[in-house]
C-alpha positions in Angstrom: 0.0 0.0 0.0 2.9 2.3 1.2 4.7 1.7 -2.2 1.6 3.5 -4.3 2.4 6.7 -2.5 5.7 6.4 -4.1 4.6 5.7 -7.8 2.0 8.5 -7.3 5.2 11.3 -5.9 7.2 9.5 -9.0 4.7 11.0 -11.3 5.6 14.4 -10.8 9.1 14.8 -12.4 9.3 15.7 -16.2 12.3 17.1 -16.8 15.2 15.1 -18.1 18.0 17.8 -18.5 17.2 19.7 -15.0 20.2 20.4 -12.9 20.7 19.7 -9.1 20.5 23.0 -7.2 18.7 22.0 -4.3 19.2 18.9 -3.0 22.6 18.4 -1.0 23.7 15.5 1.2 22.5 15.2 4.9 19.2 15.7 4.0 16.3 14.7 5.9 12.3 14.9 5.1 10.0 13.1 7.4 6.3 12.6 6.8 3.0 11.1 8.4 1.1 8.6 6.2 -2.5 8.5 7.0 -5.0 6.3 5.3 -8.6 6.5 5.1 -10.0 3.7 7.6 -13.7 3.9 8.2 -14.4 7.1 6.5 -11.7 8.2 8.7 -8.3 9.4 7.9 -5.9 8.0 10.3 -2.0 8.4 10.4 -0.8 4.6 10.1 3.0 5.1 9.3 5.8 7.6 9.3 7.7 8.2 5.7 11.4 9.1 6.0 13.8 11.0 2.8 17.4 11.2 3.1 20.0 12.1 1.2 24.1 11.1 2.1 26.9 11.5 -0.3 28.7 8.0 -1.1 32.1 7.6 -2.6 32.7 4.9 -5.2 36.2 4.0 -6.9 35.6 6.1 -9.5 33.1 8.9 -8.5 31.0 10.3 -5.7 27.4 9.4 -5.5 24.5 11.0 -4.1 22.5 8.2 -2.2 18.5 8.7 -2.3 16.6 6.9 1.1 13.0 6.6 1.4 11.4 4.3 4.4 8.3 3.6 5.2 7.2 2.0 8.8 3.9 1.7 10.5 3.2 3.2 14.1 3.9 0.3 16.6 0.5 0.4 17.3 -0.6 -1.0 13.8 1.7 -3.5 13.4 -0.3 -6.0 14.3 -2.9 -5.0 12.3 -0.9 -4.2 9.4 3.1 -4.1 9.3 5.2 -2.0 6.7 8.7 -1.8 7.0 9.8 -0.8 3.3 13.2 0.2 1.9 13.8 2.1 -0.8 17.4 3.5 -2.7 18.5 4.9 -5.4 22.3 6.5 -6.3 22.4 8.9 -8.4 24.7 11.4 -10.2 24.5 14.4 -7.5 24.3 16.9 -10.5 21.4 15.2 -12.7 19.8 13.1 -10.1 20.5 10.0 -13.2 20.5 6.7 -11.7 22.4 3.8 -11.5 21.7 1.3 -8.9 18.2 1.1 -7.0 17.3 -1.2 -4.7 14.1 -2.0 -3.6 13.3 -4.0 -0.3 9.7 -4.6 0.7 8.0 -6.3 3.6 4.3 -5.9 4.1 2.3 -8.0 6.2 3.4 -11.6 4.5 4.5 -9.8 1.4 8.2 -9.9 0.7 10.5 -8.1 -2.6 13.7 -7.6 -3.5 14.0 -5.9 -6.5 17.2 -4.0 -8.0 18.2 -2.2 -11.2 21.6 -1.5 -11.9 21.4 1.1 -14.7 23.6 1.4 -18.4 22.2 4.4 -19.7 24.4 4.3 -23.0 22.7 0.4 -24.1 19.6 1.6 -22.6 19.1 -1.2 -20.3 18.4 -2.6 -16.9 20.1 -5.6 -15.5 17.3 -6.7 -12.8 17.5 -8.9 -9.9 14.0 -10.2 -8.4 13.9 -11.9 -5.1 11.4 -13.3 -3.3 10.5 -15.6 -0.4 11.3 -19.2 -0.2 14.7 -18.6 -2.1 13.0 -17.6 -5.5 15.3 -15.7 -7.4 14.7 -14.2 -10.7 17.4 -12.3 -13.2 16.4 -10.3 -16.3 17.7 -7.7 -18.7 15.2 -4.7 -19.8 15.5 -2.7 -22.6 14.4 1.1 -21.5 14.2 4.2 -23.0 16.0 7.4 -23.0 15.5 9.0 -19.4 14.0 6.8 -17.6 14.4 6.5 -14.5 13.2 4.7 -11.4 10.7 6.0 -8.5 13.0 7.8 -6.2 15.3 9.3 -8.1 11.9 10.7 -9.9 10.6 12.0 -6.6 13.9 13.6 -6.2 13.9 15.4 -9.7 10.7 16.7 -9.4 12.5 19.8 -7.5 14.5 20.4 -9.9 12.3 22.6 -12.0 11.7 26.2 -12.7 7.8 26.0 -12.0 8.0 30.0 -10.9 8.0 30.4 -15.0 5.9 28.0 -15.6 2.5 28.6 -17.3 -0.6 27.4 -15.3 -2.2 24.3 -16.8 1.1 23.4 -18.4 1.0 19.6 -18.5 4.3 17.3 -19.5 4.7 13.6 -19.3 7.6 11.2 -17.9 8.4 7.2 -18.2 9.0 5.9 -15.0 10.3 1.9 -14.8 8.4 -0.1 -12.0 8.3 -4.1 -11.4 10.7 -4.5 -14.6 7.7 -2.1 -16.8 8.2 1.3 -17.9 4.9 3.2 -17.2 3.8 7.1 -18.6 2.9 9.6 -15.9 1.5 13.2 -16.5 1.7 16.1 -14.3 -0.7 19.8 -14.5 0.8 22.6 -12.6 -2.0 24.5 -11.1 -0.5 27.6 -10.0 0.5 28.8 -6.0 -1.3 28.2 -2.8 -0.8 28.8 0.5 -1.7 25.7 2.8 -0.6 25.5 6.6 1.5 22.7 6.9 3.6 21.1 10.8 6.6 23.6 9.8 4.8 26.5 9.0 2.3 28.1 6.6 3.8 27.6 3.4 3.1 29.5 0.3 3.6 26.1 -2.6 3.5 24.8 -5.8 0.3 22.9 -6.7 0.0 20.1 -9.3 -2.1 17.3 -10.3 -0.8 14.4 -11.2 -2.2 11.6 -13.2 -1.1 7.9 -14.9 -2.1 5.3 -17.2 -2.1 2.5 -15.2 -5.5 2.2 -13.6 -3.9 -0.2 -10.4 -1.5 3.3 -9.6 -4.0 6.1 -9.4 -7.8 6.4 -9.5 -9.5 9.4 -11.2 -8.8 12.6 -13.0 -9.5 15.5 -10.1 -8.2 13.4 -7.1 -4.0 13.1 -6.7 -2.1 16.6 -5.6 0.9 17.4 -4.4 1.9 20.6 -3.0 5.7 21.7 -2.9 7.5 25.2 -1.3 7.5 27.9 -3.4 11.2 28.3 -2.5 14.9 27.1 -3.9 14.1 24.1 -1.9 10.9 23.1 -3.3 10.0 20.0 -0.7 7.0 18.1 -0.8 5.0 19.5 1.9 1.8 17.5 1.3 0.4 14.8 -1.2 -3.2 13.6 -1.7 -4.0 10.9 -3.4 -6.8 8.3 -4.3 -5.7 4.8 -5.3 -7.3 1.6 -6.0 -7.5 0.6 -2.1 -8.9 3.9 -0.9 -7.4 7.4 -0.4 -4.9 9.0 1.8 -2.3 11.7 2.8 1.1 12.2 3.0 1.7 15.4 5.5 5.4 16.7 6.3 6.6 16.9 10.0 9.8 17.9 9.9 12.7 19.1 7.7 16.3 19.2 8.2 19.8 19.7 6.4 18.0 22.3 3.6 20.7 23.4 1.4 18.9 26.6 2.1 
């Protein structure tokens, strides 16, 4: 469930020449999930994003974290622990390895990419319980990139300029299938957020896979109107109900 939040952030970024401005090393964005049970919209799980910079034989990487874990209380109920990475050129945001490491209830994945960008393919590597372990090789196209180095790039962008109702597209590769995604920038607005009242970017973001996101008027995400441009709330209706992502802290800002 926790993962659909991050397809439906993913589906925000559009650019694939922007340049890193904003997003430094140390890093750290954490959010309440809340999900509606009941009618009722109830925080289940707390989101984390951080950023660290890693050094390789040959270059230094910027390392993109999302987690996702339930409230203690829910984990009987429902339990979420889920890991997700990506490392990335610290000036593009391009990818090369992402690793993906889910554990939901009695669901388990592994699932990581390791990127060649001049062949245009994917080297995958499934894992799942009970030893099952599955290679394959995907052919992708130019710019593709996976879900958190997406989520990441969608700050990258010069949205001040940009005309309301401007819509653009992106290809996005999830569970070895590249998908489209489209995003509608609807102007500035002001919402009060656990850091402040914050004046943001608002957009609407839709895709064409019907098992991501469910109708036309229903998936938002706000973002500061500032050089930092962080996500500062998401809403978002998906095929097993609808909930919130709402920030509570942020630390590290490059500004």
């Amino acid at each position: 469930m926790v993962y659909r939040f991050f397809v439906a952030l993913a589906l925000l970024s559009f650019s694939l020449n922007a340049q890193n401005d904003a997003i430094i090393a140390n890093e750290k964005l954490t959010y309440t999930a809340a999900y509606n049970m009941s009618g009722i919209l109830t925080d289940i799980a707390e989101v984390t994003m951080e950023t660290s910079n890693i050094k390789t034989s040959k270059a230094t990487l910027l390392k993109l974290k999302c987690t996702a874990a339930t409230y203690s209380k829910w984990d009987n109920f429902f339990k979420i622990r889920d890991l997700y990475e990506s490392y990335v050129n610290p000036k593009t945001l391009t990818p090369y390895l992402y690793k993906r490491d889910i554990n939901e209830g009695s669901y388990y994945k592994y699932m990581k990419y390791t990127f060649s960008h001049k062949t245009k393919t994917v080297k995958s590597q499934l894992k799942k319980k009970n030893n099952y372990e599955e290679n394959k090789i995907i052919t992708i196209n130019s710019g593709t990139k996976d879900i958190v180095s997406t989520i990441y790039t969608l700050r990258l962008f010069d949205y001040k300029n940009m005309p309301i109702g401007t819509r653009k597209s992106l290809t996005i590769i999830f569970d070895r299938e590249e998908f489209k995604g489209q995003i509608t920038y609807l102007g500035k607005e002001t919402i009060t957020t656990a850091i402040g009242k914050k004046e943001c970017y608002k957009l609407a973001i839709g895709s064409s896979q019907t098992d991501v996101l469910k109708g036309k008027n229903n998936n938002f995400l706000w973002l500061t109107a500032d050089v930092n441009k962080i996500p500062v709330y998401g809403k978002f209706k998906i095929p097993v109900g609808n909930g919130e992502l709402k920030i509570k802290s942020a630390t590290g800002l490059k500004y």
